[in-house]
C-alpha positions as CSV (number, residue, x, y, z in Angstrom):
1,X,-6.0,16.3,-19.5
2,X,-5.9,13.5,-21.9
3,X,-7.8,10.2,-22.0
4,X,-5.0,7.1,-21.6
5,X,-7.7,4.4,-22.3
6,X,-8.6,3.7,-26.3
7,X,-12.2,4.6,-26.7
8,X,-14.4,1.7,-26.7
9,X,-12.4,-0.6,-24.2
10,X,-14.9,-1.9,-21.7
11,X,-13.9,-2.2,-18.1
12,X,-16.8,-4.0,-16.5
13,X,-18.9,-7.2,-17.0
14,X,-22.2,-6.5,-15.0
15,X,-22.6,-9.2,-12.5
16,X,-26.3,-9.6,-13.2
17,X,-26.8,-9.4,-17.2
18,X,-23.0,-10.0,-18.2
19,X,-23.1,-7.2,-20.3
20,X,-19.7,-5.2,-20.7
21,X,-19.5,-1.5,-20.2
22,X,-17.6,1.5,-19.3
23,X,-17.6,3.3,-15.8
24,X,-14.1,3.7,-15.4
25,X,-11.9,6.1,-17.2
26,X,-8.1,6.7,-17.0
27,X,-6.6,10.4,-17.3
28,X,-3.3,11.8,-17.6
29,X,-1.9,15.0,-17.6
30,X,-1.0,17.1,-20.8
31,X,3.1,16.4,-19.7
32,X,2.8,12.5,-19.4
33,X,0.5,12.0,-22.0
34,X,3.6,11.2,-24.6
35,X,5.2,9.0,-21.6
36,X,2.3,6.3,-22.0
37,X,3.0,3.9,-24.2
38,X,0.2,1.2,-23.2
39,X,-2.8,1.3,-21.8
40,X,-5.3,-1.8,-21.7
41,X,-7.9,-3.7,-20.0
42,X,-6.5,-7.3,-19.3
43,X,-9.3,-9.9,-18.9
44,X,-7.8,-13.1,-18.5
45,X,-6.1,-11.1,-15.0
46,X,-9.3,-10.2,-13.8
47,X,-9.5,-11.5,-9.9
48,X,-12.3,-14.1,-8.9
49,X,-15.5,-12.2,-7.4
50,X,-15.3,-8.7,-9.3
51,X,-17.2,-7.3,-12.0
52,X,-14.0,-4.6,-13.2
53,X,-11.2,-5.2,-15.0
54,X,-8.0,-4.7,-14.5
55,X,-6.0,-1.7,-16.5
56,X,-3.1,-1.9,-17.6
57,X,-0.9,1.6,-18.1
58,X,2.5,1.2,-18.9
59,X,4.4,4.9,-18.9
60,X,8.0,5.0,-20.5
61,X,10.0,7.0,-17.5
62,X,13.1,6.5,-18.7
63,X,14.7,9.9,-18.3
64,X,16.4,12.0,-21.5
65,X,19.5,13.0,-22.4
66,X,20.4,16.0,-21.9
67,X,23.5,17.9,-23.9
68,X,25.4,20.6,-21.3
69,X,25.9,23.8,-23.0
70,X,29.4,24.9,-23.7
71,X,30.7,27.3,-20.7
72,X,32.8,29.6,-20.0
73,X,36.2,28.7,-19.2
74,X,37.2,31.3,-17.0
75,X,40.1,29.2,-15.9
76,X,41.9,29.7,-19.5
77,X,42.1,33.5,-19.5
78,X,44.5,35.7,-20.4
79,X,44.4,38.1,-17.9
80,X,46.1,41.1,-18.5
81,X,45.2,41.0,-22.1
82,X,41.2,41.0,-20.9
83,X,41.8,44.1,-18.4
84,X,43.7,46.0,-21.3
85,X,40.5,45.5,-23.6
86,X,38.1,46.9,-21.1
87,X,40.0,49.4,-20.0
88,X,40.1,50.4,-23.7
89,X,36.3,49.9,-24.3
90,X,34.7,51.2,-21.1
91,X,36.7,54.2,-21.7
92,X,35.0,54.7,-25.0
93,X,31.3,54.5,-23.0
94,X,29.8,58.0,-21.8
95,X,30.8,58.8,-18.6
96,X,28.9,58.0,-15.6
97,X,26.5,60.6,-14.6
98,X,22.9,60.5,-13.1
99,X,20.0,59.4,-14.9
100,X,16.9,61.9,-15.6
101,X,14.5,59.1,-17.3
102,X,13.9,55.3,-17.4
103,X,15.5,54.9,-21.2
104,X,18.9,57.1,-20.5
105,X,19.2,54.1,-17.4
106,X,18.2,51.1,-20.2
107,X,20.4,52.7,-23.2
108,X,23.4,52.7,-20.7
109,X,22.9,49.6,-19.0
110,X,22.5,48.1,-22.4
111,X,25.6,49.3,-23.2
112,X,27.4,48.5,-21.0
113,X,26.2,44.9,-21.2
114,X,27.1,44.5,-24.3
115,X,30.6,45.9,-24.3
116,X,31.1,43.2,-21.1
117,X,29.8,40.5,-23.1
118,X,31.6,41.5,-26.5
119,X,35.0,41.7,-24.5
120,X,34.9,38.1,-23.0
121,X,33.3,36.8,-26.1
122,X,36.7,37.4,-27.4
123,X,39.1,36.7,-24.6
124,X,37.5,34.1,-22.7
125,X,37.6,30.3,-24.4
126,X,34.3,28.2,-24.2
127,X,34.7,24.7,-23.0
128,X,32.2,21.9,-23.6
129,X,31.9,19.9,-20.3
130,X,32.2,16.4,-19.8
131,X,30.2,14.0,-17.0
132,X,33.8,13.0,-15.8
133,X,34.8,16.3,-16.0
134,X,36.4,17.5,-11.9
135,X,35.7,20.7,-11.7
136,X,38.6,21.2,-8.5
137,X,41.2,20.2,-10.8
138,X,43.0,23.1,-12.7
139,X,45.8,23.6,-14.8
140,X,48.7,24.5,-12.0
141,X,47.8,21.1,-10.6
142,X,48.5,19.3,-13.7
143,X,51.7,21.2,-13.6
144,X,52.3,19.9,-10.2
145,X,51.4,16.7,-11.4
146,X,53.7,16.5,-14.4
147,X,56.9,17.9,-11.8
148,X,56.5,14.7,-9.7
């Protein structure tokens, strides 16, 4: 929790003495904190008959940009050159057989994982996406589209 309110800032004139002081606090959250980009006591908006100011907290919540991370585009693959490639480098991985301890399991998983991932690394294209982008349309339709 951080405090919002600059120390010092007084938030009520006793009624009595018309001293100021401070009784009231403002506290924000360790994620909003770098969101607030006023806060304030306003005097001249203080209504008739009270003894507290008003605070003013202004909080920026305008939201941030994001960049998508490029994809996979599994619509741009070339097939049968993908299922020739792992054919050719599963075959090279032990063959399957049952597991006596917790690292065999790991150090075959592992790599088998990364023979999967090295494989369509190489055959299947990354694609950036767009916020227009329409995700139904694919490349026979544009095809279809370029016929008519």
């Amino acid at each position: 929790m951080h405090m919002a309110l600059r120390p010092g800032v007084n938030t009520l004139e006793s009624t009595s003495s018309k001293n100021y002081t401070r009784p009231d606090n403002v506290w924000v959250s360790d994620e909003l904190h770098p969101n607030i980009t006023q806060c304030d006591v306003l005097p001249s908006e203080r209504p008739v008959c009270t003894d507290h100011l008003p605070i003013i907290t202004k909080i920026d919540v305008s939201p941030t940009r994001t960049t998508p991370a490029p994809r996979y585009n599994w619509r741009d693959v070339a097939w049968s050159a993908l299922a020739k490639d792992m054919k050719t480098e599963l075959a090279k991985l032990p063959v399957p057989h049952t597991f006596c301890t917790i690292l065999d399991f790991e150090t075959s998983l592992n790599a088998f994982t990364n023979t999967l991932d090295s494989i369509i690394e190489k055959h299947v294209p990354k694609t950036k996406p767009t916020p227009f982008q329409k995700r139904w349309w694919s490349k026979e339709l544009t095809d279809k589209r370029n016929q008519v």
